[in-house]
Structures are given as C-alpha cells and as structure tokens.
NUSEKE-372017 format. One record per residue (C-alpha): x, y, z; residue in three letters; residue number from 1. Coordinates in Angstrom, 1 decimal, decimal comma, m for minus. Each point is the difference from the previous one (the first is absolute). Example, Ala and Ser with C-alpha at 12.3 -4.5 7.8 and 13.67 -1.06 7.14 Angstrom:
2
<pt X="12,3" Y="m4,5" Z="7,8" kollo="Ala" finu="1"/>
<pt X="1,4" Y="3,4" Z="m0,7" kollo="Ser" finu="2"/>
***
This chain:
267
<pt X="0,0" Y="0,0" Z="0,0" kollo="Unk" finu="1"/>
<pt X="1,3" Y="3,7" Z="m0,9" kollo="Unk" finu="2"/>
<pt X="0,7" Y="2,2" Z="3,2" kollo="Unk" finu="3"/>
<pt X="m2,5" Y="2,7" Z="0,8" kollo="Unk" finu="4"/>
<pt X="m3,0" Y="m2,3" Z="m1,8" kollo="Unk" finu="5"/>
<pt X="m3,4" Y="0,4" Z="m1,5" kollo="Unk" finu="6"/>
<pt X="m2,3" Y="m2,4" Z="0,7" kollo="Unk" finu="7"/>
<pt X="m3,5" Y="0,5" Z="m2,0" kollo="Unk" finu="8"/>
<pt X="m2,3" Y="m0,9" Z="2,7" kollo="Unk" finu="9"/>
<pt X="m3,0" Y="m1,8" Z="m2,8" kollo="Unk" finu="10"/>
<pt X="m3,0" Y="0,2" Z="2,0" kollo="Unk" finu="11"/>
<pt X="m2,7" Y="0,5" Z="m2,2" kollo="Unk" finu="12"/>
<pt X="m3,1" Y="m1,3" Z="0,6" kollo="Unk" finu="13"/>
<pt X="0,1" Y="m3,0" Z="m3,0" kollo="Unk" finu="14"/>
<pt X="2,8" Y="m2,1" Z="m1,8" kollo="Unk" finu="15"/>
<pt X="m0,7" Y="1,3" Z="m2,9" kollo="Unk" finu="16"/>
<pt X="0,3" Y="3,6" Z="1,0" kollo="Unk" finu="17"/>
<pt X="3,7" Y="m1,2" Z="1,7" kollo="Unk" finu="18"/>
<pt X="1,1" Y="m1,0" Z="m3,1" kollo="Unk" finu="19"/>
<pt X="m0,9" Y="2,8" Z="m2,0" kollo="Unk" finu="20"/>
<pt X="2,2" Y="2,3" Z="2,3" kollo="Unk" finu="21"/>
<pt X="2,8" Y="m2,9" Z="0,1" kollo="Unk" finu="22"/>
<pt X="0,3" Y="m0,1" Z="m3,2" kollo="Unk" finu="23"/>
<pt X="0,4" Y="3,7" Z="m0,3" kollo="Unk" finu="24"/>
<pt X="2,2" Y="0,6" Z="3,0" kollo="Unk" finu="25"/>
<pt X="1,3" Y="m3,2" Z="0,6" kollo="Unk" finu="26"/>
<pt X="3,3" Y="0,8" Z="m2,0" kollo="Unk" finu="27"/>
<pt X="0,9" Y="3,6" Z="1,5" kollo="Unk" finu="28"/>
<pt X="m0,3" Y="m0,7" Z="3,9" kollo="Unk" finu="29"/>
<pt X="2,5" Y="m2,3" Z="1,7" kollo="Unk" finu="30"/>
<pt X="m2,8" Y="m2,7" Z="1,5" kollo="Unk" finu="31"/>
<pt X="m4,0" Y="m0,5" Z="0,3" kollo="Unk" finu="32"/>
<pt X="m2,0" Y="m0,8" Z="3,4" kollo="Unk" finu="33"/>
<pt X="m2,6" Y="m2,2" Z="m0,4" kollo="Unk" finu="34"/>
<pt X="m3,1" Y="m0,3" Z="2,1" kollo="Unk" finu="35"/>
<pt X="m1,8" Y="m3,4" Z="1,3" kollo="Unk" finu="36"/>
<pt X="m3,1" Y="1,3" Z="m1,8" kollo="Unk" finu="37"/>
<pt X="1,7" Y="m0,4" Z="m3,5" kollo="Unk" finu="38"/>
<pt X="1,0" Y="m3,8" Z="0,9" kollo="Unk" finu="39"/>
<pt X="m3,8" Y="m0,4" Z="1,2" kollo="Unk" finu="40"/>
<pt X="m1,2" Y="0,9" Z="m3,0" kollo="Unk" finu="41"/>
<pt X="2,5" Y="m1,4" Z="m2,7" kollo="Unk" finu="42"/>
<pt X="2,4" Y="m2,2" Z="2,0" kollo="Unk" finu="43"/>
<pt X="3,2" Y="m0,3" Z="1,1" kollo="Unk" finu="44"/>
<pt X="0,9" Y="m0,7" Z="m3,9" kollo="Unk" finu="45"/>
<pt X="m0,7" Y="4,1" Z="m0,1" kollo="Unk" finu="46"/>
<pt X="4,3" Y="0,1" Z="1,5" kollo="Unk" finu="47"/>
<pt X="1,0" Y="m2,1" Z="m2,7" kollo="Unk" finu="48"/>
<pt X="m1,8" Y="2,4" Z="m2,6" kollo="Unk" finu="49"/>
<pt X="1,4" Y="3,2" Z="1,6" kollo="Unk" finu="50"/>
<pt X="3,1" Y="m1,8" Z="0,2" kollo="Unk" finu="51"/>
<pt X="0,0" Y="0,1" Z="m4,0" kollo="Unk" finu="52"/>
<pt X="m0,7" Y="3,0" Z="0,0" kollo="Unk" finu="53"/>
<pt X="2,7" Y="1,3" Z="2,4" kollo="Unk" finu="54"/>
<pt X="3,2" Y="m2,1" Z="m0,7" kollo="Unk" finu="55"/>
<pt X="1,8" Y="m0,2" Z="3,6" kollo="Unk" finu="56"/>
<pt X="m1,3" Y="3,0" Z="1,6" kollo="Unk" finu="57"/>
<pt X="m1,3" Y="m0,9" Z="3,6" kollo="Unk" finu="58"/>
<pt X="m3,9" Y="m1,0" Z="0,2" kollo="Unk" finu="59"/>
<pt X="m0,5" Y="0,4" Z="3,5" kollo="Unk" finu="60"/>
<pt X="m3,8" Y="m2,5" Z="1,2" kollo="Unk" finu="61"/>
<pt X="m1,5" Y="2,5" Z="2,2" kollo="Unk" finu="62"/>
<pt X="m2,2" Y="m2,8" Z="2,1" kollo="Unk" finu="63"/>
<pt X="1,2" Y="1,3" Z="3,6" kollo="Unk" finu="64"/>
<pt X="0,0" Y="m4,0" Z="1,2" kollo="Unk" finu="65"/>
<pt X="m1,0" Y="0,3" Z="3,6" kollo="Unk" finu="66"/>
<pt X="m1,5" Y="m3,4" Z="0,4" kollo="Unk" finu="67"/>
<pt X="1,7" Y="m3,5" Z="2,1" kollo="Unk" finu="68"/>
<pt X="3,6" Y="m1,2" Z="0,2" kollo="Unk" finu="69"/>
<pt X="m0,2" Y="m3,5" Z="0,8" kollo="Unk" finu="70"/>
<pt X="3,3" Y="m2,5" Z="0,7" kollo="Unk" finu="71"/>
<pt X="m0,2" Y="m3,7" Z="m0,2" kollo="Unk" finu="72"/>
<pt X="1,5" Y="m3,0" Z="m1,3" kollo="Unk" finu="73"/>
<pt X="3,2" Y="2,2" Z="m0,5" kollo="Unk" finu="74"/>
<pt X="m1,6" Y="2,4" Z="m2,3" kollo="Unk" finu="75"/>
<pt X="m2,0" Y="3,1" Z="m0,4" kollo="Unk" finu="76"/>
<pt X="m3,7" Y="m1,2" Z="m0,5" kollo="Unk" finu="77"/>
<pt X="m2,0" Y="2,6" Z="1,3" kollo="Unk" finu="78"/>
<pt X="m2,8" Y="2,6" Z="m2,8" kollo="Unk" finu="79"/>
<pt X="3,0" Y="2,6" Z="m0,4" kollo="Unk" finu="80"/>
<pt X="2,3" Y="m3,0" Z="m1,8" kollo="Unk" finu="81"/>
<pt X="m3,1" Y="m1,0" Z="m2,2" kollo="Unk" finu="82"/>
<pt X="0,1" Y="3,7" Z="m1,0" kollo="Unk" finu="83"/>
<pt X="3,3" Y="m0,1" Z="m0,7" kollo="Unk" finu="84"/>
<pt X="0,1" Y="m3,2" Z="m1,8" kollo="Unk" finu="85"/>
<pt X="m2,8" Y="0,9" Z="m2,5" kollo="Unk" finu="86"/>
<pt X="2,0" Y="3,4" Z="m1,0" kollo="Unk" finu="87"/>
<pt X="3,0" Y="m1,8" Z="m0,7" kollo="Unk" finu="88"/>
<pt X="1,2" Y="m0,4" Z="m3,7" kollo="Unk" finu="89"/>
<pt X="m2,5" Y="2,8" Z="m1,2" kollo="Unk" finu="90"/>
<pt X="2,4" Y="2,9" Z="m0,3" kollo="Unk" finu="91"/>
<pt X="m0,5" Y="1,9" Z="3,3" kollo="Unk" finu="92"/>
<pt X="3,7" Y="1,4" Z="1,3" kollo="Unk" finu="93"/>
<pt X="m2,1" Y="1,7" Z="3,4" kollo="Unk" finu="94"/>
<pt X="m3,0" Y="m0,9" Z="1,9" kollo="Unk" finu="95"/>
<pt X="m1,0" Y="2,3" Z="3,4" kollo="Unk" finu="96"/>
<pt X="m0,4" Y="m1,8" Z="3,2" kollo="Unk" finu="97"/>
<pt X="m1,7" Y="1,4" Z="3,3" kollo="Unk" finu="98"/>
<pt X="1,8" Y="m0,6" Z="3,2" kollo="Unk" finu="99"/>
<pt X="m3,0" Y="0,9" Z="2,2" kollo="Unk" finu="100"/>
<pt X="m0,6" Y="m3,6" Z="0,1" kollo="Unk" finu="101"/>
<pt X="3,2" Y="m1,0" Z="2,3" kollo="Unk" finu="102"/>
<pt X="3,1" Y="m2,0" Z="m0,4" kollo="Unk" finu="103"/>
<pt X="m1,1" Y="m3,1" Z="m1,3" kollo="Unk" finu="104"/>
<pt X="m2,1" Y="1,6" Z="m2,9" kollo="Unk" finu="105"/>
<pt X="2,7" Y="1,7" Z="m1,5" kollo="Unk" finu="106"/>
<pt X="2,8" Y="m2,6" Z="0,0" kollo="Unk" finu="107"/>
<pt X="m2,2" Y="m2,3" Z="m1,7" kollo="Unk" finu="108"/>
<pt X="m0,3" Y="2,7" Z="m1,8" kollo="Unk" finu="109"/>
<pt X="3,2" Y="0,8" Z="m0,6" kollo="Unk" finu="110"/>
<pt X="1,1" Y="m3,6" Z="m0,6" kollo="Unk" finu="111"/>
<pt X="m2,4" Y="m1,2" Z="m2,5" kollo="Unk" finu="112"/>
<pt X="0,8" Y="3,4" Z="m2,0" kollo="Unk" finu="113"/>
<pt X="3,8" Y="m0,3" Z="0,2" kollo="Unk" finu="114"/>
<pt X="m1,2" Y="m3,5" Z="m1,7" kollo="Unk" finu="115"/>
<pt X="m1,7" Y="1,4" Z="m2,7" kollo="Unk" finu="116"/>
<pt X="2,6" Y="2,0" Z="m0,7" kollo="Unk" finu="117"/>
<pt X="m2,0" Y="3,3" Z="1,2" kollo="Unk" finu="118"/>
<pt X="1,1" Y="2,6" Z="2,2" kollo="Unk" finu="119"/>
<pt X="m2,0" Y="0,9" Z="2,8" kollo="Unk" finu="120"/>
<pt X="m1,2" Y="3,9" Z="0,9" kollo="Unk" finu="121"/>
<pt X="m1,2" Y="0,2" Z="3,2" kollo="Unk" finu="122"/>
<pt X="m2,7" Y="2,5" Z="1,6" kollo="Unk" finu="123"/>
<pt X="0,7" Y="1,8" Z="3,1" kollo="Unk" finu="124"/>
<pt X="m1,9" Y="2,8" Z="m0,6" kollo="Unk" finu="125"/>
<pt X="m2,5" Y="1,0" Z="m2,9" kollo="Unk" finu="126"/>
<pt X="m0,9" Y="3,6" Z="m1,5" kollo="Unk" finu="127"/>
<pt X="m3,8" Y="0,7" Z="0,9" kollo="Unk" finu="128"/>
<pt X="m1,1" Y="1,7" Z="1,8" kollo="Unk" finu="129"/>
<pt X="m0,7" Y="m1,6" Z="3,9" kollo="Unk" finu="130"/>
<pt X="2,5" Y="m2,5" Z="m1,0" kollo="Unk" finu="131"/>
<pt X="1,7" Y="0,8" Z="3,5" kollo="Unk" finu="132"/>
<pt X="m2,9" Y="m1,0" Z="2,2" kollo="Unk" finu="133"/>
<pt X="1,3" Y="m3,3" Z="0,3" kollo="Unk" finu="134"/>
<pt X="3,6" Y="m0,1" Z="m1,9" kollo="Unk" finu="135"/>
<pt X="0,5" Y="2,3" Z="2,9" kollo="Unk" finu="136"/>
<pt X="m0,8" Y="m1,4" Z="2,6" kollo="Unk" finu="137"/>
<pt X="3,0" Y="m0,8" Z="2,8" kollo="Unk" finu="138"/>
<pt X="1,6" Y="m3,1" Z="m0,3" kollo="Unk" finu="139"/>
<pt X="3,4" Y="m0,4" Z="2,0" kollo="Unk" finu="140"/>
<pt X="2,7" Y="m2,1" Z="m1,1" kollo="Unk" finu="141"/>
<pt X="m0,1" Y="m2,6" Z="2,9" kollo="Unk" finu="142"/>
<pt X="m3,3" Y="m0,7" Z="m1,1" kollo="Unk" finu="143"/>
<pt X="0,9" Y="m0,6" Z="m3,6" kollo="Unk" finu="144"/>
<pt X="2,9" Y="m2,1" Z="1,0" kollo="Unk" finu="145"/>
<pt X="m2,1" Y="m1,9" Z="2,3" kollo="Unk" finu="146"/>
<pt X="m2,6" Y="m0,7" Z="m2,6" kollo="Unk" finu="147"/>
<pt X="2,4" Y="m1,3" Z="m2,5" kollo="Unk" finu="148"/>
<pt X="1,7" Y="m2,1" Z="2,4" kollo="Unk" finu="149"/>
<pt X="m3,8" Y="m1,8" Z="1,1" kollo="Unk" finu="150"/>
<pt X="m0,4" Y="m0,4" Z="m3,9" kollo="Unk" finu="151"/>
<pt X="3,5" Y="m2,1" Z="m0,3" kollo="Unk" finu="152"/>
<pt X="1,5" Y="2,4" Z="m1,8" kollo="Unk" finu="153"/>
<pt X="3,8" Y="0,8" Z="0,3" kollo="Unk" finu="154"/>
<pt X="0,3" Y="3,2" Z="m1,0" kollo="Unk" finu="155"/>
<pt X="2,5" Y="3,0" Z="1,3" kollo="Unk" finu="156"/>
<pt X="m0,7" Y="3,7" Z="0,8" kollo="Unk" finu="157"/>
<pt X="2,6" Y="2,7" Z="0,6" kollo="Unk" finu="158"/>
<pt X="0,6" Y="0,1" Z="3,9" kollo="Unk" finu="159"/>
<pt X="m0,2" Y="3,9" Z="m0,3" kollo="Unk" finu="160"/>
<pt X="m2,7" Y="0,9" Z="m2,4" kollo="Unk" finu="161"/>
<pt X="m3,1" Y="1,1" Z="2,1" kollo="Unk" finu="162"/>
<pt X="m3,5" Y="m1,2" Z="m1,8" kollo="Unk" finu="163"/>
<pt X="m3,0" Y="2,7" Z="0,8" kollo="Unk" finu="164"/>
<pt X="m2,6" Y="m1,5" Z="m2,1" kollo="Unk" finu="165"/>
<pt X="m1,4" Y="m2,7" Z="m2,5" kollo="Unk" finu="166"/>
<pt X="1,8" Y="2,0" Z="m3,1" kollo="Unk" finu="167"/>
<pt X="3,1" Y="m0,1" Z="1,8" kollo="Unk" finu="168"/>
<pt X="m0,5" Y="m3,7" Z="0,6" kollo="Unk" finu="169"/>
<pt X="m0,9" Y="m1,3" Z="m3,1" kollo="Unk" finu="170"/>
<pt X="3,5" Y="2,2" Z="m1,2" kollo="Unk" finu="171"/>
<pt X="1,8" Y="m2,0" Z="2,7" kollo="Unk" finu="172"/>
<pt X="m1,3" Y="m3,5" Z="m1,1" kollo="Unk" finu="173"/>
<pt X="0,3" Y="0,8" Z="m4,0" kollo="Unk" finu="174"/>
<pt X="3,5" Y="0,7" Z="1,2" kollo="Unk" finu="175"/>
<pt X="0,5" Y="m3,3" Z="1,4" kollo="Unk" finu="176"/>
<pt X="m1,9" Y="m2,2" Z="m2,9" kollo="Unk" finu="177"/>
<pt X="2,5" Y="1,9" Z="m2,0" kollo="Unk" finu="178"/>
<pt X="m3,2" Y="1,3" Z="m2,3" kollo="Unk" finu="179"/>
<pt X="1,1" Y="1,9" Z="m3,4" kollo="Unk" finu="180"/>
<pt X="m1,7" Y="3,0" Z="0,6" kollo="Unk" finu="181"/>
<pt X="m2,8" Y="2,0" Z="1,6" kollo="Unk" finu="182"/>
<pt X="m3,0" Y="2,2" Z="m1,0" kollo="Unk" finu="183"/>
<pt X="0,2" Y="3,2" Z="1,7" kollo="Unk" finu="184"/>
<pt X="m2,8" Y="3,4" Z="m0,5" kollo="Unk" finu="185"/>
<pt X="1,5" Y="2,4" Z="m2,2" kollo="Unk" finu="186"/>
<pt X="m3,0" Y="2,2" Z="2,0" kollo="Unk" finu="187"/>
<pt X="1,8" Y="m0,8" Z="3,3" kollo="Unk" finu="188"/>
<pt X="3,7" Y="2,1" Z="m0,9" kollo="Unk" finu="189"/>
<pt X="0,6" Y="m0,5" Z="4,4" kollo="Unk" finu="190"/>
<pt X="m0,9" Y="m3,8" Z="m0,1" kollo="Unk" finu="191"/>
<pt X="2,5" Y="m0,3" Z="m3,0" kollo="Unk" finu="192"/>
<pt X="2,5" Y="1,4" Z="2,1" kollo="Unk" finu="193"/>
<pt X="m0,8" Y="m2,4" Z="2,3" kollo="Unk" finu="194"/>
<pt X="0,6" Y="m2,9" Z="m2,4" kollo="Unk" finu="195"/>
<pt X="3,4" Y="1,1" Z="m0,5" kollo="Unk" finu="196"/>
<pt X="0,7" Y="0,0" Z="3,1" kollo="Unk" finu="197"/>
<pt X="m0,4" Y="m3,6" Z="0,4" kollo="Unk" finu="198"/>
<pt X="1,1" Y="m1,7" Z="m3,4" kollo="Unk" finu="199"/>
<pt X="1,9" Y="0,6" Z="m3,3" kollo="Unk" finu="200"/>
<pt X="m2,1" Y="m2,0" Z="m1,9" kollo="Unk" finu="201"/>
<pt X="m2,3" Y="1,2" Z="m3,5" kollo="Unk" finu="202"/>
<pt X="m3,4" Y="2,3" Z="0,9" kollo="Unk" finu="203"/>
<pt X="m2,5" Y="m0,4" Z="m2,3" kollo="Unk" finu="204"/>
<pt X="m2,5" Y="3,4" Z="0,4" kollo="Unk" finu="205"/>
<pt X="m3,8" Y="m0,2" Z="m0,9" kollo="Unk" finu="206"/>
<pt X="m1,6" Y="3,4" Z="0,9" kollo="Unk" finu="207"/>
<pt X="1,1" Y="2,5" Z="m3,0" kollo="Unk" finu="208"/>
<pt X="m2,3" Y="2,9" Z="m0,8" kollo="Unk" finu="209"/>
<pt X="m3,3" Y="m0,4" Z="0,9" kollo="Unk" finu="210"/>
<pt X="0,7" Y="m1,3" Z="3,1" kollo="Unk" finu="211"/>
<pt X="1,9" Y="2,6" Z="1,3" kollo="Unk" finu="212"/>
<pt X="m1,1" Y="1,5" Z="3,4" kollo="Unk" finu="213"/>
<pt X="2,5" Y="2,7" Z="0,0" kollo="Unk" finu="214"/>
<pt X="m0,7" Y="2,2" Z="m3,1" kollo="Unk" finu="215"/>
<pt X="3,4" Y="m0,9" Z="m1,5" kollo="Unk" finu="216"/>
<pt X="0,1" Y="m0,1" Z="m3,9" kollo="Unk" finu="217"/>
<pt X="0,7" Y="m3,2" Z="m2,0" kollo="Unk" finu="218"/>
<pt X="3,5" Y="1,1" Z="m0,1" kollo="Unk" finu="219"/>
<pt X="0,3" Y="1,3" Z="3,7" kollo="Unk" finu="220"/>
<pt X="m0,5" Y="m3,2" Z="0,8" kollo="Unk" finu="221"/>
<pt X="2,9" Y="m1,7" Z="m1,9" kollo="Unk" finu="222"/>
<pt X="2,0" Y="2,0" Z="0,9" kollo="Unk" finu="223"/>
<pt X="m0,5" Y="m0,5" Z="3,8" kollo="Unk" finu="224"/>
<pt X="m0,4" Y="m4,1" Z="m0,9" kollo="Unk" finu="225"/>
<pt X="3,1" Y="m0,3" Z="m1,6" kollo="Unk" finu="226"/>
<pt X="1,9" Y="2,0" Z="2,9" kollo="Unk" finu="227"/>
<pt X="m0,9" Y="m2,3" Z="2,3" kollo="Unk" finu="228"/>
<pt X="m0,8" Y="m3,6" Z="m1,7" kollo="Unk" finu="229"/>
<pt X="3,5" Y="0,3" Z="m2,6" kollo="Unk" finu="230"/>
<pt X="0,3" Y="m1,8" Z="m2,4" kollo="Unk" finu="231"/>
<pt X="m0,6" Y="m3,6" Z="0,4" kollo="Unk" finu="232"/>
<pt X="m3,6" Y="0,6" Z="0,3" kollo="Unk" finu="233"/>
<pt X="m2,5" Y="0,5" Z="m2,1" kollo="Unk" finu="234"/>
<pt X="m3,6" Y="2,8" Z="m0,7" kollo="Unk" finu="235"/>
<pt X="m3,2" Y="m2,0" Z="m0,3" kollo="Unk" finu="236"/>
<pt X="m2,2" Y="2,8" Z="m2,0" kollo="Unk" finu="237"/>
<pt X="m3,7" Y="m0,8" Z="m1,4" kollo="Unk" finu="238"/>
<pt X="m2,6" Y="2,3" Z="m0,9" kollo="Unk" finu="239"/>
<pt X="2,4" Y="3,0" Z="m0,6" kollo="Unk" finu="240"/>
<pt X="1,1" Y="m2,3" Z="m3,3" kollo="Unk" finu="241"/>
<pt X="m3,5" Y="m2,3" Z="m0,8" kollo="Unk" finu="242"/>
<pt X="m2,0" Y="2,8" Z="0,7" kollo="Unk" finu="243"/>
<pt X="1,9" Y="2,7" Z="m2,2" kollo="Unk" finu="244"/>
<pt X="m2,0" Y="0,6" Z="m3,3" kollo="Unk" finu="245"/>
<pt X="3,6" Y="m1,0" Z="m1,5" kollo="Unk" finu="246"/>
<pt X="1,7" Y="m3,0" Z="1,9" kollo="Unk" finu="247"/>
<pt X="3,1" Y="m0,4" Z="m2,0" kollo="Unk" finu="248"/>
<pt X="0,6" Y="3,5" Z="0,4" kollo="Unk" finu="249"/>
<pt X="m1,1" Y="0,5" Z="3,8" kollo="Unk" finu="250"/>
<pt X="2,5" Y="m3,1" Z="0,7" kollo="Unk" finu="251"/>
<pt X="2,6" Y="1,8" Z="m2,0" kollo="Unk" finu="252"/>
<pt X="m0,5" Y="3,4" Z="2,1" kollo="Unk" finu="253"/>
<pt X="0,1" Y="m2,3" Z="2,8" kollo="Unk" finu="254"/>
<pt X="3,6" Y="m1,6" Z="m0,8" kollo="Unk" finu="255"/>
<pt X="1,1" Y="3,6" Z="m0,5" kollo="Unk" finu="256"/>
<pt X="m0,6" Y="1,0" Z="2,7" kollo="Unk" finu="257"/>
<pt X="1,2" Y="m2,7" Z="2,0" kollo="Unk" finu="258"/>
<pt X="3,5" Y="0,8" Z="m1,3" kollo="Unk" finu="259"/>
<pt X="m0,6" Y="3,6" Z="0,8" kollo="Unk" finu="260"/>
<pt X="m0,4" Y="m1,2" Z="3,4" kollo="Unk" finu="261"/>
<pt X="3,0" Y="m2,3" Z="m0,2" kollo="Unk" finu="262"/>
<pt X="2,3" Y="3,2" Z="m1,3" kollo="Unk" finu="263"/>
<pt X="m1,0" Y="1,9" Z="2,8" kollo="Unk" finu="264"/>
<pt X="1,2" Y="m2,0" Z="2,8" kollo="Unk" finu="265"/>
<pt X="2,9" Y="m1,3" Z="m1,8" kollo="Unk" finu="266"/>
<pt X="1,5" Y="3,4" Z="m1,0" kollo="Unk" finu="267"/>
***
C-alpha cells in the first residue's frame, strides 16, 4: 500500500451502484472499503470482481466481526474463524474486527485471518457521534490482564502503560495479537493522538467530510490526519468522492490534496 492512502470507502446503497463508482474510481485512489451490505446482496464473489478491477491495491471487508472466538481440539473453531475462512481466496488484503467483544474473540480473529492471508484492523474506537458512551468507559489494565488470563490466553502488556478505558484496551490487546492495523476517527484528531501514543502500527480513518464535527474543510482535515497518523496509514473517504456529480474528478481533487497535505508537513 502507498504511504498517506486513499481508501474509497463504496457504500452505496446496491452492488450495482458500487461498481459503477469502482469502475470509475477504482484506478486513481490507492484502495476500496467494502461494506457487509455489498456481500449481502451480491456475495463475497463481489472482492474477487473489484479485485479485477483494482490490480493489487488493498480491498479492505468492512464487516466489523465482533461475534465468538472458540478453542478446541487444538484449533480455532469458534463464528469469527467461519468468517474468516469463507473470505479466504476471494481477493480481500483487510477485513475490520471489533475488539469490544474480549480477548478470545479477537485472536480467533486474528488467527483465522493471518490464515487467510488477511490482515486484521481492529476497532477501538469509531467516528459517530456517541461512539464514546461505552468505548469510553474505564477499564483498568489489571482487569484486562486478569480477563485474558481467565480466557487461557498468554498474552503480554507493557508493565508501565496505564489503560483508562475500553479504546485503550482494545489498543493494548491488538498490540499483543500483533494485529496489522487499526481503524481510528479522522473526526476524533485527540483520540488519534491517543493512538499514537500507544502503537506504530497503519491507521485507517473513516470520518472525512461530512462527518466532521469541527467545521474543518476537506483539506483541513488532511492536513491535521497526516500530521499525526504519518505515513503508514491510510484516508477512508466516501460520499465526498461517490457523491460528487464527477467521481473520477472528485477522487482526483481528493489525491491532490492529500499530497498537498503530505508537502506541508514534510517541508
């Protein structure tokens, strides 16, 4: 994946309207985001499609697993590996994974995906609004460690890294399941902050335009993204692009300014 990437985020309400702004976009951003309503409707065959459409740019499977990690018999056989399994071979390089769901539910997770040869973005946080009624809510590492320990895990947190809440958890166990990546609010500039506190990894931002509760311009905000995220991580932009009455152009204006952005803070 190119530093400082675009990620078309195709959620449009049918396949065939996802396809019509692939096919016009698909070639000038650096990846494409696609939603579980797109596999509902048309299948997971939909990757392999987009996947000839793409060549190797990332296609990151937006399902958000959040369901059970189950260990027996020596091997992952719980609903997250069944996920997993089914996406394997159909040209997905990413799929998102929520860690609200505890230890055991993301490294099944993380297992059955670093068998399908997938990488793994995890969730600590998400861009809506409300989002921090529960992803904020106070966890303390003790408690994380003593959870992982009653789920069998054997898994190794820094002795001096304080954990204040679920977002910071979930950080601290992607961190220890070795995960590729997270998904962190472009609308959240502190929380991102936050991120990089606690890992080096890739952040993939949704929240671009629209979204925006802080009356920053398109380009405001890549400029403050890239400052903090650099360039291992990636803009996940949707409607600013599908929406635009020209989509090849609007994604155009969009890589454009993304290097404006880059130039900034690299001069």
């Amino acid at each position: 994946m190119r530093e400082y990437a675009i990620i078309l985020a195709a959620d449009l309400p049918t396949p065939e309207d996802v396809f019509t702004v692939v096919r016009e976009v698909g070639t000038i951003v650096d990846g494409i985001k696609v939603g579980a309503a797109t596999l509902l409707q048309k299948g997971a065959r939909a990757i392999a499609e987009i996947r000839e459409i793409v060549g190797d740019r990332p296609i990151l499977i937006d399902l958000k697993i959040a369901d059970i990690g189950f260990y027996s018999s020596g091997g992952w056989d719980g609903t997250n590996a069944k996920i997993l399994h089914a996406l394997q071979g159909q040209g997905a390089s990413h799929v998102t994974v929520h860690g609200f769901p505890g230890p055991v539910s993301v490294a099944e997770a993380v297992a059955s995906a670093r068998d399908a040869g997938i990488g793994v973005l995890l969730l600590p946080l998400m861009s809506h609004a409300g989002a921090s009624l529960f992803f904020g809510s106070r966890v303390e590492i003790a408690t994380l460690a003593e959870q992982v320990f009653e789920a069998g895990l054997q898994l190794a947190f820094p002795a001096d890294r304080p954990c204040r809440d679920v977002t910071e958890a979930i950080l601290l166990m992607g961190e220890a399941l070795h995960v590729e990546g997270y998904v962190g609010p472009a609308t959240r500039p502190d929380d991102l902050r936050r991120y990089r506190t606690m890992t080096d990894k890739p952040i993939w931002c949704p929240g671009f335009g629209r979204q925006d509760r802080f009356g920053r311009s398109l380009e405001e905000q890549f400029k403050e993204w890239a400052a903090i995220v650099g360039p291992q991580s990636a803009a996940i932009v949707g409607s600013a692009i599908f929406k635009a009455d020209d989509p090849a152009g609007a994604a155009s204006a969009i890589m454009d300014m993304r290097d404006r952005a880059v130039k900034a803070i690299e001069s």
